[in-house]
C-alpha positions in Angstrom: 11.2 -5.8 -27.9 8.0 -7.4 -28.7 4.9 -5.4 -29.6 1.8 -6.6 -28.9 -1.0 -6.3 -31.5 -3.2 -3.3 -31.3 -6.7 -4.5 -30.3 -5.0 -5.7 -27.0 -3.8 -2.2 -26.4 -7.4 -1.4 -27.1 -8.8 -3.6 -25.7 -6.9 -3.0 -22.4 -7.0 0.4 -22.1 -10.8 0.5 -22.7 -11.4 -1.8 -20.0 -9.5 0.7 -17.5 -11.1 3.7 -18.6 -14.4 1.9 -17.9 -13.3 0.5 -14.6 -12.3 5.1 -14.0 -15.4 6.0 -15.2 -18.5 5.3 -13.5 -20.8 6.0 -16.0 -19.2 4.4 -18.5 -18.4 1.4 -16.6 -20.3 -1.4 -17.8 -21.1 -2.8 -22.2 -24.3 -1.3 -22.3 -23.6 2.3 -20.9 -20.3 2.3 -23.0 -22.4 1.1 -25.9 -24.6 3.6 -25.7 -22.8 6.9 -25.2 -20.3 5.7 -28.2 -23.4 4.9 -30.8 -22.6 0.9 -30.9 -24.1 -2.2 -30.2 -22.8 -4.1 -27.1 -22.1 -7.1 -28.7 -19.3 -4.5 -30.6 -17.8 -3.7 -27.2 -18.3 -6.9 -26.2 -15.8 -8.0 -29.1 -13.6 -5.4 -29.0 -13.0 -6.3 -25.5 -12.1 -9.9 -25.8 -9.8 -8.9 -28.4 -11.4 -11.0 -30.9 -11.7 -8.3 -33.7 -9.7 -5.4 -34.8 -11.5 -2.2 -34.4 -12.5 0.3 -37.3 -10.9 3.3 -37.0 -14.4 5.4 -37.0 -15.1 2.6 -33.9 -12.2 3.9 -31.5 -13.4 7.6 -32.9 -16.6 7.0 -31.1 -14.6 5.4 -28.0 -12.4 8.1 -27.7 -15.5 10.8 -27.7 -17.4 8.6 -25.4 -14.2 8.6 -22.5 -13.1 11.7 -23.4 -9.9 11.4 -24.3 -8.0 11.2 -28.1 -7.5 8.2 -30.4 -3.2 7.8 -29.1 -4.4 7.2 -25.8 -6.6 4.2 -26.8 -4.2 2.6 -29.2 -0.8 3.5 -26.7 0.7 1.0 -24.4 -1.2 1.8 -20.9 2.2 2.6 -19.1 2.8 5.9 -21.8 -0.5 7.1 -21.5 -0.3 6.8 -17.3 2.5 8.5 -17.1 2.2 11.3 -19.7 -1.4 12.1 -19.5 -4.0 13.0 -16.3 -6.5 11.0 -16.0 -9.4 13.1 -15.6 -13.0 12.9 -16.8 -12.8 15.4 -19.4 -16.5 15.7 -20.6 -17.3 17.3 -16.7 -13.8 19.2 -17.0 -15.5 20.8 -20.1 -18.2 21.7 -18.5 -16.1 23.6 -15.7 -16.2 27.5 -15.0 -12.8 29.0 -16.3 -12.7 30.0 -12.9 -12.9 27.2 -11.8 -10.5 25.3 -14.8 -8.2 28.2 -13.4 -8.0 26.7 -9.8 -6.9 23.2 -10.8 -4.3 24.6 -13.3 -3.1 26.6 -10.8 -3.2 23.6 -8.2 -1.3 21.6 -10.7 1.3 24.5 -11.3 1.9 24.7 -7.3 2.2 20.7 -7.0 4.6 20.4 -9.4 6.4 23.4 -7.9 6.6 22.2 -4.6 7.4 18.7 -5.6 11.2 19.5 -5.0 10.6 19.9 -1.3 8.6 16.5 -0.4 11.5 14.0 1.1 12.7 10.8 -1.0 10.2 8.3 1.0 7.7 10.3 -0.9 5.5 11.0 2.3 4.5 14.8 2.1 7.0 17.4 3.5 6.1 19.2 6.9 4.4 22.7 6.4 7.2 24.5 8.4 5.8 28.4 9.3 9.2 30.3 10.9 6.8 33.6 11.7 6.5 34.7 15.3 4.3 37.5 16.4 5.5 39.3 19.6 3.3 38.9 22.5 1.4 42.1 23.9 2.7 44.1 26.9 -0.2 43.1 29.2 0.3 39.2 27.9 4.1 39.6 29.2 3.2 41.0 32.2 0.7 38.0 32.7 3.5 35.5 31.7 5.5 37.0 34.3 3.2 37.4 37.1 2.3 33.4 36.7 6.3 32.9 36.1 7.2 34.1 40.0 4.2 33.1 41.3 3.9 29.7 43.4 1.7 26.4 41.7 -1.1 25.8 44.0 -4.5 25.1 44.1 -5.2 28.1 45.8 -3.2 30.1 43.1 -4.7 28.4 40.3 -8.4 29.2 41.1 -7.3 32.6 41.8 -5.9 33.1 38.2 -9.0 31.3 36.7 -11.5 34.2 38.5 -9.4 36.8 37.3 -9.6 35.3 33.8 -13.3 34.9 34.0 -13.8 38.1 35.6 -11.8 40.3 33.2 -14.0 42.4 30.1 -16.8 42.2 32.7 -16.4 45.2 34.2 -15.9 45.5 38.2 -18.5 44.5 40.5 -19.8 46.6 43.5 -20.2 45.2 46.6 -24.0 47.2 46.2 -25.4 45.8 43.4 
């Protein structure tokens, strides 16, 4: 197995976490969050020079993320790792660092259930909640009764009519 040099594994992997981070998405922005000059960037992105090791320090802090996921082959660090913007993670409420941990924890859970096409698996609910005694008697009323017109508008004024109260012919 070949391995290819590490400032194309830099070099590679710093161009994708621009291209997932917005604010760090072009030289200049990246430049400036990771205290070098663009023409630095610039050069560690053509894969003309080898980076100093304080260099991918700064890169690291600038994206977020540690030194082995700059200078790993993209597919480990995809596979292994979240990608996530972990400066605004940081800056998360534990309450609300809680929520995705617990979102992950029921994904992963659940995972076993989704079907091998990897569409999501059907929410199936197998709760049924008996129907009152007055919703019965209604079911069975309109059940034996004939479909007409004349039926249906008759059902409909009931409906409308019920909770009203009873009118009087007097008022």
């Amino acid at each position: 197995m070949k391995t290819r040099p590490v400032r194309e594994i830099l070099a590679e992997n710093v161009r994708r976490l621009m291209r997932e981070r917005p604010a760090l998405d072009t030289q200049p922005k990246l430049a400036a969050k990771a205290g070098m000059s663009q023409s630095s960037i610039n050069r560690l992105l053509s894969g003309q020079t080898d980076a100093l090791l304080v260099s991918v320090l700064d890169l690291a802090k600038a994206f977020g993320v540690s030194v082995n996921e700059l200078i790993e082959e993209p597919q480990a660090t995809r596979n292994d790792v979240i990608a996530y913007d972990r400066e605004h993670y940081a800056q998360l409420s534990e309450e609300n660092k809680a929520k995705i941990a617990t979102f992950i924890e029921f994904v992963i859970a659940t995972s076993h259930t989704q079907p091998k096409s990897g569409s999501p698996a059907a929410l199936n609910i197998n709760e049924s909640i008996p129907p009152s005694p007055e919703r019965r008697a209604r079911v069975r009323d309109a059940s034996q009764s004939s479909i007409s017109r004349d039926a249906l508008s008759t059902n409909e004024n009931q409906d409308h009519t019920k909770g009203r109260g009873r009118r009087t012919s007097g008022h």
